[in-house]
C-alpha positions in Angstrom: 23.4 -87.3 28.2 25.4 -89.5 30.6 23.2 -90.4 33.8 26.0 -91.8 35.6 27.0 -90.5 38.6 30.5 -89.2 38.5 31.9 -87.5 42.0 33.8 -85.3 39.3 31.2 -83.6 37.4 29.1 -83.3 40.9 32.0 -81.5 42.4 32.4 -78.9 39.1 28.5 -78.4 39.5 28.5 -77.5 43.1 31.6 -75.3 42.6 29.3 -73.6 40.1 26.1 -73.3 42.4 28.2 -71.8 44.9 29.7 -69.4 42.1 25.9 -68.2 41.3 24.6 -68.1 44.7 27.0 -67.2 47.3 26.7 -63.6 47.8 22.9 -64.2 47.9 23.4 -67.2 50.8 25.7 -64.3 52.5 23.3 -62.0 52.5 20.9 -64.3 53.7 22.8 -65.7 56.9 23.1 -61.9 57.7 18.9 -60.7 57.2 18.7 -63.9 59.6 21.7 -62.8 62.3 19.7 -59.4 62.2 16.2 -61.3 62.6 17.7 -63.3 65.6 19.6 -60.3 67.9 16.1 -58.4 66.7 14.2 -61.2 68.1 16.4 -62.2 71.4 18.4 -58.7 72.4 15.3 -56.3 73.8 14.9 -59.6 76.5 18.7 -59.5 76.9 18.9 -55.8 77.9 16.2 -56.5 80.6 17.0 -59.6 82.2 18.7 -59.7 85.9 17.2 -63.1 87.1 17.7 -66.6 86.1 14.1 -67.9 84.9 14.0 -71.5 83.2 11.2 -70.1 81.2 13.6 -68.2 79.1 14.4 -71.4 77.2 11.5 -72.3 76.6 11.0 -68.9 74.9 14.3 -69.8 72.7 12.9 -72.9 72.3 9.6 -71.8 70.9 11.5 -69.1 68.4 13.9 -71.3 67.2 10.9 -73.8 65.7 9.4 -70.8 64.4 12.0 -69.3 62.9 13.6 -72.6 61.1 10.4 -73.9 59.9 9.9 -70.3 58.3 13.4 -69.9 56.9 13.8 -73.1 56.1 10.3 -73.2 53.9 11.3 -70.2 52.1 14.9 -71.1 51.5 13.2 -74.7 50.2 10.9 -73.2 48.1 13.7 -71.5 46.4 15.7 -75.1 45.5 14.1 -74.8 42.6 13.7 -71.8 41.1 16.4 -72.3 38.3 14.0 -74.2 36.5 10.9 -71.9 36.9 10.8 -70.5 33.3 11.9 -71.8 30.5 15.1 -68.8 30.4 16.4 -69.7 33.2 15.6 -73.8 33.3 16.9 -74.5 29.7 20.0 -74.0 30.1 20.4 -75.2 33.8 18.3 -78.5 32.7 21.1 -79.2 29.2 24.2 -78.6 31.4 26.3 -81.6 30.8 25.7 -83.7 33.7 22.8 -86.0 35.1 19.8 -85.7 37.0 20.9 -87.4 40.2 23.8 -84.7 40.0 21.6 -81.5 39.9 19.4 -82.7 42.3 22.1 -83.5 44.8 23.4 -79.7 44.7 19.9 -78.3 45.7 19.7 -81.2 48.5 22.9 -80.5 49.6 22.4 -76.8 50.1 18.8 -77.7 52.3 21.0 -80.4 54.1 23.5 -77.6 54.4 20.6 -75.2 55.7 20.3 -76.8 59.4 24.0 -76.1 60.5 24.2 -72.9 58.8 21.2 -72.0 61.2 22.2 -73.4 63.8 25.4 -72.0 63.8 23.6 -68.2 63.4 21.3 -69.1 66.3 24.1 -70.5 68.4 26.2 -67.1 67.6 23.4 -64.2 69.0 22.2 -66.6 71.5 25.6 -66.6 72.9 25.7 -62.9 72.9 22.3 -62.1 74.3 23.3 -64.8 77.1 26.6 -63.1 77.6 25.0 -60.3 77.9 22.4 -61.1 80.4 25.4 -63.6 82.2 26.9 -60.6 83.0 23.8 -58.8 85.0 23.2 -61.5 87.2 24.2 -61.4 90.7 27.1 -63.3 91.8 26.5 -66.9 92.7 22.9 -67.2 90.5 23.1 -69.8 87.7 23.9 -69.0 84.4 22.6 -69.2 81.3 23.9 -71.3 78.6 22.9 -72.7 75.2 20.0 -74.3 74.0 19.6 -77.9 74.2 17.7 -78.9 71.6 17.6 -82.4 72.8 16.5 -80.7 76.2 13.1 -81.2 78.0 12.9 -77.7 76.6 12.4 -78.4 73.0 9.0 -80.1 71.8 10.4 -83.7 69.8 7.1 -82.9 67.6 8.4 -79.1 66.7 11.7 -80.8 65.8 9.9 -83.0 63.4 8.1 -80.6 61.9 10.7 -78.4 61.4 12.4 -81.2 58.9 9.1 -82.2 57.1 8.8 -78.7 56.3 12.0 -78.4 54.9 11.2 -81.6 52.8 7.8 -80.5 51.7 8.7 -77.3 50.6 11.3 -78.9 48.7 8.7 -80.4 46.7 6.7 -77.2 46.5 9.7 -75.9 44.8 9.7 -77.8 42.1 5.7 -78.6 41.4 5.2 -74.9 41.6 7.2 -72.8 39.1 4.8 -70.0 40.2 4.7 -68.8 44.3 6.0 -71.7 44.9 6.6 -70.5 49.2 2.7 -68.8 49.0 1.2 -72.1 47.2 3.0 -74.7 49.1 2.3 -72.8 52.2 -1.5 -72.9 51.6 -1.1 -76.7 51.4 0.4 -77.6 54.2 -1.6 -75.2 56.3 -4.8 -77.0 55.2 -3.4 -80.7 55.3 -1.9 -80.2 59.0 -5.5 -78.8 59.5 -7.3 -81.2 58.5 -5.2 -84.6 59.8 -3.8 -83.1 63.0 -7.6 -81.2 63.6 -10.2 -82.5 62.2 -8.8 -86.8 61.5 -7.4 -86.7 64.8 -10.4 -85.6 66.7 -12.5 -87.9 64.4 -10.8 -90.9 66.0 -10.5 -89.3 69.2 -13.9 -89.2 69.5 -14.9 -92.5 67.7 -12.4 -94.2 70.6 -13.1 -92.2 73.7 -16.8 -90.9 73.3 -18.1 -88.7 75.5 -14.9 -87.3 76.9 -13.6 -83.8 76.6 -10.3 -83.9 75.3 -7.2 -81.4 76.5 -4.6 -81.6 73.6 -1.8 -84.2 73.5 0.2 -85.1 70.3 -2.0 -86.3 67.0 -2.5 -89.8 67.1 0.0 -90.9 69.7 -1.6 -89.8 72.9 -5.2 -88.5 74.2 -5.8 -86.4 77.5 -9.1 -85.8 79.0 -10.6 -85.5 82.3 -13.3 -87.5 83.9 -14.4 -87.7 87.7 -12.7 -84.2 88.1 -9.2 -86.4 87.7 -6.9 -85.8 84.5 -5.9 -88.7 82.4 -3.2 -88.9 79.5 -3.3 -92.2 77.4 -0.4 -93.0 75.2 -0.4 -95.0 71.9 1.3 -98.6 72.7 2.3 -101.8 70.7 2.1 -102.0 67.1 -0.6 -99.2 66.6 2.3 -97.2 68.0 5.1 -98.2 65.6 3.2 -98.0 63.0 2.7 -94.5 63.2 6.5 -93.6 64.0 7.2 -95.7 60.9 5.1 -93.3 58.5 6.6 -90.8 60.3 10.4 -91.8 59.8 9.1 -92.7 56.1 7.5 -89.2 55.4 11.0 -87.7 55.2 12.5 -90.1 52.5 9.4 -90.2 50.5 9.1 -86.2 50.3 12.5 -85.9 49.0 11.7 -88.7 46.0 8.9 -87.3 45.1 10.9 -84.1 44.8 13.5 -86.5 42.5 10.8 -88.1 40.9 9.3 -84.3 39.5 12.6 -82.9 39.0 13.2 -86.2 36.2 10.1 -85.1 34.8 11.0 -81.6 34.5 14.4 -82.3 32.6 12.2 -84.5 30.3 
């Protein structure tokens, strides 16, 4: 089979994802419409005052609810090629790897507007709402910035790392891939945001109490009854922003790298 990549034979292959999976991506963009006026309305209907705590409510559902749709529609990527019914003749269709593997990428890349666009949509109703109850010359509410003080830069992260490593989940797993892939992550973030991070914590600052702060790039603890917060600097710093940054790219080979293996 050709391996070249032809723009062609990628368009006729999306054309025929879309074909296959459209009603269910409808269907889905309207469980998660529901979920979000389900999640944001009740507030709405009880809300007479301006309270900047409201976005950080929003703000705290919307990494919640992306990193949990977005992991379940990942782990789904891949579930053409879970049996041998279904994979076979997905895997022999006349076009190449990098082809096939674009299509599922495109439709996780596809994912983050998509929700956006839902979120964006019943939060503007629930603010229109709630716009509407508040007494004349009281601020108003508008849209969630997610580059806003208001939204955690680490959620944000997360949020597309999980995407990415469910991605891979997809398509290691051919059984539970969501359930399986779930278990992993929950145990890794344990064990290097938990239990490595407090290792070094207390290797470098012994016999301080420490108060939280993001995983190896910042430390807060008290001492003489005064708070302290000590950030990462230099080239400890950029080297951890670097695996950061490279986390993402290298997730989404080794999701190429499996899916080669898989059509071999």
């Amino acid at each position: 089979m050709n391996q070249t990549f032809a723009i062609n034979r990628f368009g006729l292959l999306l054309k025929l994802h879309l074909y296959e999976h459209l009603k269910s991506y409808l269907l889905g963009i309207g469980v998660l419409f529901g979920v979000w006026l389900l999640m944001l309305l009740p507030s709405a209907t009880k809300i007479d005052t301006f309270h900047e705590s409201i976005y950080r409510n929003h703000a705290m559902l919307f990494s919640l609810i992306a990193s949990g749709a977005g992991a379940w529609f990942a782990s789904e990527s891949f579930r053409v090629v879970s049996t041998p019914v279904r994979g076979i003749p997905f895997l022999t269709l006349p076009a190449s790897q990098l082809e096939k593997f674009l299509v599922a990428l495109l439709m996780l890349l596809l994912f983050v507007p998509v929700f956006l666009g839902v979120f964006y949509t019943a939060e503007g109703i629930c603010f229109s709402i709630v716009n509407a109850r508040l007494p004349q010359g009281s601020p108003r509410y508008e849209l969630l910035n997610l580059l806003g003080p208001h939204m955690d830069p680490v959620m944000r992260y997360l949020t597309l790392v999980t995407l990415a490593f469910f991605l891979v989940g997809s398509i290691y797993f051919p059984k539970l891939p969501f359930v399986k892939t779930g278990v992993i992550a929950f145990t890794l973030f344990f064990l290097v945001t938990l239990v490595l991070n407090e290792f070094l914590l207390r290797h470098m600052l012994p016999g301080h109490e420490m108060y939280g702060g993001t995983p190896f790039q910042e430390a807060r603890f008290i001492q003489n009854r005064r708070f302290y917060r000590i950030e990462l600097d230099g080239n400890p710093d950029l080297i951890v922003k670097t695996i950061l940054v490279l986390a993402l790219p290298a997730l989404l080979y080794i999701a190429y790298a499996r899916f080669k293996e898989k059509e071999l």
